[in-house]
TIGUZA-321111 format. One line per field, with one value per residue (C-alpha): residue in one letter; z, x, y; residue number from 1. Coordinates in nm, 3 decimals. Layout:
<sites>
type: A,...;
w: Z,...;
u: X,...;
v: Y,...;
seq: NUM,...;
</sites>
This chain:
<sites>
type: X,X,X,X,X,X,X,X,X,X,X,X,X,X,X,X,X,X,X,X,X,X,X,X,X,X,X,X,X,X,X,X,X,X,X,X,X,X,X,X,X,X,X,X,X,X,X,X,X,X,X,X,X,X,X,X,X,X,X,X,X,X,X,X,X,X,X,X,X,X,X,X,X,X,X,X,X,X,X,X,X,X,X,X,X,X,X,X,X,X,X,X,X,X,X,X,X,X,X,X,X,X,X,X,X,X,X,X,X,X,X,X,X,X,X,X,X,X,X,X,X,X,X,X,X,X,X,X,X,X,X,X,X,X,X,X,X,X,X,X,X,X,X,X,X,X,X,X,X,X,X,X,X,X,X,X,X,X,X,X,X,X,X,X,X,X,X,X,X,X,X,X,X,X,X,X,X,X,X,X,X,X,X,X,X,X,X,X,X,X,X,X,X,X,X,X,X,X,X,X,X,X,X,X,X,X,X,X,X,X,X,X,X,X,X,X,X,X,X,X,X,X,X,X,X,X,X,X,X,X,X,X,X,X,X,X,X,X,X,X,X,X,X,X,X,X,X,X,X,X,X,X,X,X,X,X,X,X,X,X,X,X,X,X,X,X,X,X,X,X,X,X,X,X,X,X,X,X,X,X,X,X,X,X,X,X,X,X,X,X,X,X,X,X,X,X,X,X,X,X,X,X,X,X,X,X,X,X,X,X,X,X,X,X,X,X,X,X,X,X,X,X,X,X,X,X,X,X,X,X,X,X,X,X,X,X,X,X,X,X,X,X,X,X,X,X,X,X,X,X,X,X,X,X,X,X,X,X,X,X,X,X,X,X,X,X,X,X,X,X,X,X,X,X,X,X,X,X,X,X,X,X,X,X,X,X,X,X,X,X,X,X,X,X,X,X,X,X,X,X,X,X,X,X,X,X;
w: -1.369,-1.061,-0.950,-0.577,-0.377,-0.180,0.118,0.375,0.729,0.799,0.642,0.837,1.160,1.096,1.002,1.327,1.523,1.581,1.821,1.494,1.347,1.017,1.110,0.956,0.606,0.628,0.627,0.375,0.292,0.304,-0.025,-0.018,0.166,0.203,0.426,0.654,0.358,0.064,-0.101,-0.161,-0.015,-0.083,0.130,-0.004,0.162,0.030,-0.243,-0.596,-0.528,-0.786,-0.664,-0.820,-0.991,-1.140,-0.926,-0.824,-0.476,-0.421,-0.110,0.037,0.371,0.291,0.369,0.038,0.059,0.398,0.552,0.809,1.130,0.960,1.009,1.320,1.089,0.828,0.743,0.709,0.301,0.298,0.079,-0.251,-0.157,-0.322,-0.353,-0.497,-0.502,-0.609,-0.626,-0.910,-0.699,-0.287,-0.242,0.122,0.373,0.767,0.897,1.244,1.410,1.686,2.017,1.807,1.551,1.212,1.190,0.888,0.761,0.736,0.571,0.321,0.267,0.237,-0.054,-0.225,-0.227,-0.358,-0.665,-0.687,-0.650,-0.935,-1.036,-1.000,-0.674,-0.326,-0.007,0.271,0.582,0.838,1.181,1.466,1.794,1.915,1.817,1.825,1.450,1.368,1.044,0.841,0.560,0.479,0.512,0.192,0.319,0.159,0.340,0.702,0.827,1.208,1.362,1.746,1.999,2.312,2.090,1.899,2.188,2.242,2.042,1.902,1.547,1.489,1.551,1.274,1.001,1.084,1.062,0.752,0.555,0.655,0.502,0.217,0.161,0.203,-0.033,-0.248,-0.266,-0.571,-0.357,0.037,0.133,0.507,0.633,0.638,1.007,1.358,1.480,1.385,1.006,0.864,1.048,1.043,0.653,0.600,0.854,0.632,0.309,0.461,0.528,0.142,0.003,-0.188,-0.205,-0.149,-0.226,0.060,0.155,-0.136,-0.208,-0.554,-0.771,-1.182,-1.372,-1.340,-1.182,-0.815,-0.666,-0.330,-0.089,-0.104,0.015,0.290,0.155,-0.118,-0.365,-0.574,-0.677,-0.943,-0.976,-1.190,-0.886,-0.658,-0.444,-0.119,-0.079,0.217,0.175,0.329,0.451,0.229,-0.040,-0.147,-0.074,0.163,0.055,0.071,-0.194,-0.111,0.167,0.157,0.272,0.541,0.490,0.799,0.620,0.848,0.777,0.654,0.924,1.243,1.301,1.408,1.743,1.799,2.115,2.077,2.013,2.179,2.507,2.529,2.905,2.819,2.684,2.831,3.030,2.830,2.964,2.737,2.731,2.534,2.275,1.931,1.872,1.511,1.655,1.939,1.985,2.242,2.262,2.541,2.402,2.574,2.421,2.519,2.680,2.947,3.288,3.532,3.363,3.685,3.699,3.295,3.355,3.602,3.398,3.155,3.363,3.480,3.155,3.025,2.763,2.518,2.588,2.279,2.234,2.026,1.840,2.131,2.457,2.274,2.213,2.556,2.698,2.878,2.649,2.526,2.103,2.024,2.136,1.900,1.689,1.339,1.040,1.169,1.436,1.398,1.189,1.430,1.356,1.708,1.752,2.004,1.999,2.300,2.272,2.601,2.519,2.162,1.949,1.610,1.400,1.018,1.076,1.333,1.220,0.925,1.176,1.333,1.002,0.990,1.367,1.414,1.677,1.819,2.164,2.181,2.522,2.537,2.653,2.319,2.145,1.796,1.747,1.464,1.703,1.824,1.436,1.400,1.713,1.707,2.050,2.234,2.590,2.622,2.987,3.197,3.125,3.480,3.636,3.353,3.413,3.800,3.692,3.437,3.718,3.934,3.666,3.571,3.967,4.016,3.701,3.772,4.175,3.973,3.775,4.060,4.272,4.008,3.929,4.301;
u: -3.564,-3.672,-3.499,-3.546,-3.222,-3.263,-3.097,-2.931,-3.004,-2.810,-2.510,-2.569,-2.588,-2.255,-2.079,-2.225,-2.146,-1.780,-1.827,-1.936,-1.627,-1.761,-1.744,-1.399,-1.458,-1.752,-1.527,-1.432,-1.095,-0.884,-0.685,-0.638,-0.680,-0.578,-0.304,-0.274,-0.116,-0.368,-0.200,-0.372,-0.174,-0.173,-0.212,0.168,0.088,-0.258,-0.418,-0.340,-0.120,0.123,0.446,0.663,0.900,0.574,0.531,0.173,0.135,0.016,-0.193,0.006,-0.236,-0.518,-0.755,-0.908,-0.967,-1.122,-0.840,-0.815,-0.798,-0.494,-0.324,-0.108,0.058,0.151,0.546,0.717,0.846,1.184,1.214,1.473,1.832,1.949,2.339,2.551,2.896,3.032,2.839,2.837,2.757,2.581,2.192,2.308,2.010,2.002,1.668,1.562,1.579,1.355,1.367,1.662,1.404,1.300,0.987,0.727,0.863,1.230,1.069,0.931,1.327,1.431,1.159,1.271,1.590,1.561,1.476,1.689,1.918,1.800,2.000,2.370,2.376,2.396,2.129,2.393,2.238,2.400,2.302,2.438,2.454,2.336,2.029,1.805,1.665,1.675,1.532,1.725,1.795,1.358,1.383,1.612,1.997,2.264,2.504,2.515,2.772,2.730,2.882,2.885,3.046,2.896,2.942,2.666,2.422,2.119,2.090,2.404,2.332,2.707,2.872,2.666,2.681,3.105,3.053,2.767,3.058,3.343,3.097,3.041,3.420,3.513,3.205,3.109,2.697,2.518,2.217,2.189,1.853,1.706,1.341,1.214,1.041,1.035,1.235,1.548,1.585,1.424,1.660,1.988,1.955,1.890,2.217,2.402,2.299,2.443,2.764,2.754,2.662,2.413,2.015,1.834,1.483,1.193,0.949,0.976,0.690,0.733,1.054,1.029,1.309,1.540,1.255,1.149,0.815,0.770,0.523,0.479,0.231,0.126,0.089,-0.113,0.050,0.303,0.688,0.879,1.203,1.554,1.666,1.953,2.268,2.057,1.672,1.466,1.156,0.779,0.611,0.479,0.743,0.770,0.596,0.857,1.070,0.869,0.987,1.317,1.542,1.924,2.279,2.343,2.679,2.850,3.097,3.350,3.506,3.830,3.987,3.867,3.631,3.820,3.733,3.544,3.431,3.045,2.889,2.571,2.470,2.202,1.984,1.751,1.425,1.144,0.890,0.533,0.205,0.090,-0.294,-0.094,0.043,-0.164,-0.349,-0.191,0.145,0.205,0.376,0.270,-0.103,-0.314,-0.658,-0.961,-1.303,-1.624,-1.437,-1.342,-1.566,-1.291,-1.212,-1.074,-0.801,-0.763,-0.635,-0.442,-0.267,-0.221,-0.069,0.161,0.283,0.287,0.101,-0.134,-0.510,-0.694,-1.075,-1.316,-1.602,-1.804,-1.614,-1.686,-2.010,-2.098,-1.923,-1.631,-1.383,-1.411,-1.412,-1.077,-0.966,-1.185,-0.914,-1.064,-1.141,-1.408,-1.211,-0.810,-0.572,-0.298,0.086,0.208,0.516,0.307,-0.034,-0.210,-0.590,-0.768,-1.113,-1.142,-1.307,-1.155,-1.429,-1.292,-1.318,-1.105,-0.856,-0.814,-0.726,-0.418,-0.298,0.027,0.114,0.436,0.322,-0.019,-0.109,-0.412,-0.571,-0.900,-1.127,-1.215,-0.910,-1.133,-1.192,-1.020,-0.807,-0.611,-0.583,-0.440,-0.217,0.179,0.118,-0.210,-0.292,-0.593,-0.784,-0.968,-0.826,-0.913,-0.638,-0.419,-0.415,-0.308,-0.052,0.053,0.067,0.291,0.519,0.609,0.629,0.914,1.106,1.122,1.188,1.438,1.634,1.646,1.845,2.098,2.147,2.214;
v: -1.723,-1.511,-1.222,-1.292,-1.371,-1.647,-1.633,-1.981,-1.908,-2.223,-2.075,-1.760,-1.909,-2.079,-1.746,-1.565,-1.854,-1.936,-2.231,-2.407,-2.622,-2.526,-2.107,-2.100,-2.233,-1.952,-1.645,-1.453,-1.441,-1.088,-1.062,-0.705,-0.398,-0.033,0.055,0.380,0.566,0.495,0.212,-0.111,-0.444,-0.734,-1.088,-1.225,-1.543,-1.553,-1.838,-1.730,-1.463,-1.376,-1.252,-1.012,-1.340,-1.421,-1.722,-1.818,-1.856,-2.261,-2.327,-2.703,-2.685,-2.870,-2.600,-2.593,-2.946,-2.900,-2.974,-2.659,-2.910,-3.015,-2.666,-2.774,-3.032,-2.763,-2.831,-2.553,-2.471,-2.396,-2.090,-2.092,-1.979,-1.627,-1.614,-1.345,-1.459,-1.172,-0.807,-0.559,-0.331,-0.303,-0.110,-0.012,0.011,0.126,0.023,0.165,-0.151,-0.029,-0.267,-0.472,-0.580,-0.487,-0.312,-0.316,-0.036,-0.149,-0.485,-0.268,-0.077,-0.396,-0.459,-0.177,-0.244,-0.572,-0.463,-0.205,-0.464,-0.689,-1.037,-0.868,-0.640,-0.719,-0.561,-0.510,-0.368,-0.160,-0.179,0.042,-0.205,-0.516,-0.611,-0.934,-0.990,-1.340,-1.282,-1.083,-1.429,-1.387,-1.038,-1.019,-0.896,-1.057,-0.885,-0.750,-0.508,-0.446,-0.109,-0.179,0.026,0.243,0.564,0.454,0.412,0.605,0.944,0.931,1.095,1.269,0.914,0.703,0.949,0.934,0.529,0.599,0.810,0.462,0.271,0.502,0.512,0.135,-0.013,0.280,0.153,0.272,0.349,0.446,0.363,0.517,0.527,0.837,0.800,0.941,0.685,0.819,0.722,1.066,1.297,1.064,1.057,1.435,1.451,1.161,1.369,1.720,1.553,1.413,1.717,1.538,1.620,1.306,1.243,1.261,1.068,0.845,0.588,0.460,0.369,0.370,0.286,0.605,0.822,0.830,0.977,1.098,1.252,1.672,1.905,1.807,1.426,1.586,1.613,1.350,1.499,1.285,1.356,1.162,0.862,0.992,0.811,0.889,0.792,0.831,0.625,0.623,0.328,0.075,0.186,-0.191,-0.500,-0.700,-0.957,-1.306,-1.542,-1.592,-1.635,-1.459,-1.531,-1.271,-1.312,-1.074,-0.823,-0.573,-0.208,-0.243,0.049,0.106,0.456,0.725,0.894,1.204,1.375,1.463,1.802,1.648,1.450,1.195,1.289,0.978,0.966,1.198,1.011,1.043,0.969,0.680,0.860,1.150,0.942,0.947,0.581,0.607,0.699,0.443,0.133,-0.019,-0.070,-0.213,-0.276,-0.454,-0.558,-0.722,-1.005,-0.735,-0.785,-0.548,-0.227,-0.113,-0.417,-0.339,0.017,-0.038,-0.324,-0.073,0.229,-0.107,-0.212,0.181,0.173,0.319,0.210,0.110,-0.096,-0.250,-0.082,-0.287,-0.132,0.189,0.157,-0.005,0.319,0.142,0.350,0.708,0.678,0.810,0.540,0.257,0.081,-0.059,0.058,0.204,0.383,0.441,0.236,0.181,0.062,-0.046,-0.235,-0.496,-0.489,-0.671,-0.762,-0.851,-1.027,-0.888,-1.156,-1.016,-0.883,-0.809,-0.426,-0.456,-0.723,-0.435,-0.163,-0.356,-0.493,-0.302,-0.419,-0.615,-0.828,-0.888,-1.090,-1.233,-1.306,-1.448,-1.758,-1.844,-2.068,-2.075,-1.698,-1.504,-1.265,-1.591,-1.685,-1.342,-1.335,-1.394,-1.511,-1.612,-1.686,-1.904,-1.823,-1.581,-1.218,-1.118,-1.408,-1.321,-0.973,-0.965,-1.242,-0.974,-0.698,-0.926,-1.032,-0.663,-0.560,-0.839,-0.788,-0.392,-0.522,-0.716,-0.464,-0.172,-0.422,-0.528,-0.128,-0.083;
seq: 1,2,3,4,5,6,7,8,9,10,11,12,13,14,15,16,17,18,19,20,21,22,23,24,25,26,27,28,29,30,31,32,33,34,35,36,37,38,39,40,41,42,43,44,45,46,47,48,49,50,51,52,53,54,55,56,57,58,59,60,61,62,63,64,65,66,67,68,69,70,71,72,73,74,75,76,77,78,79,80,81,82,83,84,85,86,87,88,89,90,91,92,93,94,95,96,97,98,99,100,101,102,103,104,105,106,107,108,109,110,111,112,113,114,115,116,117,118,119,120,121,122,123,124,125,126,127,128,129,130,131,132,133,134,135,136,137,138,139,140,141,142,143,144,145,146,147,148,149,150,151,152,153,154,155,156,157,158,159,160,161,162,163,164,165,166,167,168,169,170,171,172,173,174,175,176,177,178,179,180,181,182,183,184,185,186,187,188,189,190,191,192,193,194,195,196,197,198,199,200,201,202,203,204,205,206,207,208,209,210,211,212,213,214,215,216,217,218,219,220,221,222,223,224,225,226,227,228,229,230,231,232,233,234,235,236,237,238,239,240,241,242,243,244,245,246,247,248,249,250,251,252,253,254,255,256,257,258,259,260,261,262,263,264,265,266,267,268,269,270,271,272,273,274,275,276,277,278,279,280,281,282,283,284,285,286,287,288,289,290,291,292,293,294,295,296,297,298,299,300,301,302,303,304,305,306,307,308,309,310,311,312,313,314,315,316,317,318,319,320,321,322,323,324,325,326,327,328,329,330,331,332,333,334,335,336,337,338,339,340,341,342,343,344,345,346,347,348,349,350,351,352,353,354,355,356,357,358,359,360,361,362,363,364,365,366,367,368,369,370,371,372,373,374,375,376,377,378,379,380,381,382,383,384,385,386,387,388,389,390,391,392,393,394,395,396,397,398,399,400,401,402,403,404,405,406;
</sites>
């Protein structure tokens, strides 16, 4: 047998070209890939995945039959029902709820303490405020305790460790679980810990058995140490809840929080120029590609909306964007809350790079190309028309809000 490799230009042709219906069926498929931190994920919704109940993931759409046209008429599966009638014992978690909403790394919390929780406990999450998650039943909370009031509004750290320690008292959880992020999770468990008198573990990324390991060092170096009451864990602790959907059964303190006048005063959050912000540390990204024609009316869409510029490998290279600011995995992993690409195809290096986003908009010409696969929302059109919509939309709502404040 020869040892030549014989290539298909054919097959090539269809793989570079993504006006071909067949270009779809021609890309590989993403099972796994390494996230910001080091650790390998995992596609949970990919074909042949095993999940952690040992179940092997079935593909039902038809798309290994050649059936991807047939994705629109996808029916939703309605996910198996986890009850716990009565609790052994509550894994309490706060996530940040940033914007109302979980983020990725309160899905992962929630992961974690899922199976802390095992067959017999209960998740309960605490949440300070309103907030708009409509999720919480796939997300894996059986219970859901809500502390609202205006003392817990804005940087109000003193008031939810007083409602954390009610909580602690009424339901007596055998594990508190916090993020340990910037957002307000890292310092309100350290505060919540003080007020305990208990040392909880930092920066925690792995759970076995009775033994936790966490970040030290810098991030260099891995400290195991016996599980405690009060864990403060790192992104991608646990691989979020997927296989189930929970009960979110609403639970109240049995006394009301007693009243406190605060040591500390929330002024607001300082204004930040959005240039400033780190690509790996914002949330709101603004990123254009080759689909770009008016840079000019792209940066000033940006300044409008106020946020962080990003681009593709392409912009950079064309010299439309310096390359600090190339997103990919080639360029800078990012973990933005929204993500909005303006005329970015969605080449695989970058579809890596904004893996860990919560939600991506996709605005491009193009209704076939992988970014609008990717996208949680996609706007099909010229991005030049959309933009100056864009600009006009934001004017009137702020026009909006200034008159109902006066």
């Amino acid at each position: 047998m020869s040892d030549i490799i014989r290539r298909d230009p054919r097959a090539e042709w269809i793989a570079r070209n993504r006006l071909h219906p067949l270009h779809a069926a021609m890309q590989p498929v993403q099972h796994s890939w390494m996230g910001p931190n080091g650790v390998i994920r995992k596609n949970v919704h990919g074909v042949g995945f095993i999940g952690p109940n040992g179940i092997k993931r079935i593909d039902r759409s038809g798309a290994q039959q050649g059936g991807a046209a047939k994705r629109t008429a996808a029916v939703e599966v309605q996910l198996p029902l986890h009850q716990v009638a009565a609790p052994a014992f509550y894994i309490n978690v706060v996530p940040d709820m940033v914007g109302g909403r979980l983020s990725s790394h309160d899905r992962d919390l929630l992961g974690l303490a899922r199976q802390l929780a095992g067959s017999d406990g209960a998740v309960l999450a605490v949440v300070f405020g309103e907030h708009k998650e409509n999720a919480f039943a796939t997300a894996g909370v059986d219970r859901l305790l809500v502390l609202d009031g205006h003392e817990f509004d804005g940087y109000s750290p003193e008031q939810r460790v007083q409602g954390l320690r009610a909580v602690d008292n009424q339901f007596n959880p055998r594990h508190w679980l916090l993020p340990d992020s910037r957002s307000g999770g890292g310092e309100l468990g350290r505060r919540f810990a003080a007020s305990l008198k208990e040392r909880p573990a930092t920066r925690v990324w792995q759970i076995k058995g009775d033994e936790c390991i966490g970040r030290a060092g810098a991030g260099q170096e891995d400290l195991a140490r016996p599980l405690p009451r009060l864990i403060l864990a790192a992104v991608e602790c646990a691989d979020p809840v997927s296989e189930t959907r929970h009960e979110v059964l609403p639970l109240e303190l049995s006394t009301a929080l007693a009243r406190s006048l605060p040591r500390i005063e929330d002024l607001g959050a300082v204004a930040v120029d959005p240039a400033a912000i780190p690509m790996a540390e914002a949330e709101f990204i603004f990123s254009g590609g080759n689909g770009v024609k008016d840079w000019a009316l792209f940066h000033q869409t940006a300044a409008s909306l106020g946020a962080t510029e990003g681009a593709s490998r392409v912009a950079v290279d064309d010299g439309f964007m310096a390359r600090d600011r190339q997103v990919g995995a080639s360029g800078t992993w990012v973990t933005a809350r929204v993500y909005v690409a303006v005329g970015i195809s969605g080449a695989i290096q970058h579809l890596q790079g904004i893996g860990a986003c919560d939600k991506v908009v996709a605005i491009n010409l193009d209704p076939g190309c992988d970014m609008i696969k990717r996208a949680d929302l996609s706007v099909i059109g010229e991005s030049a028309a959309i933009l100056q919509a864009l600009i006009v939309a934001v004017e009137a709502y702020r026009n909006g809000a200034k008159r109902d404040a006066a």
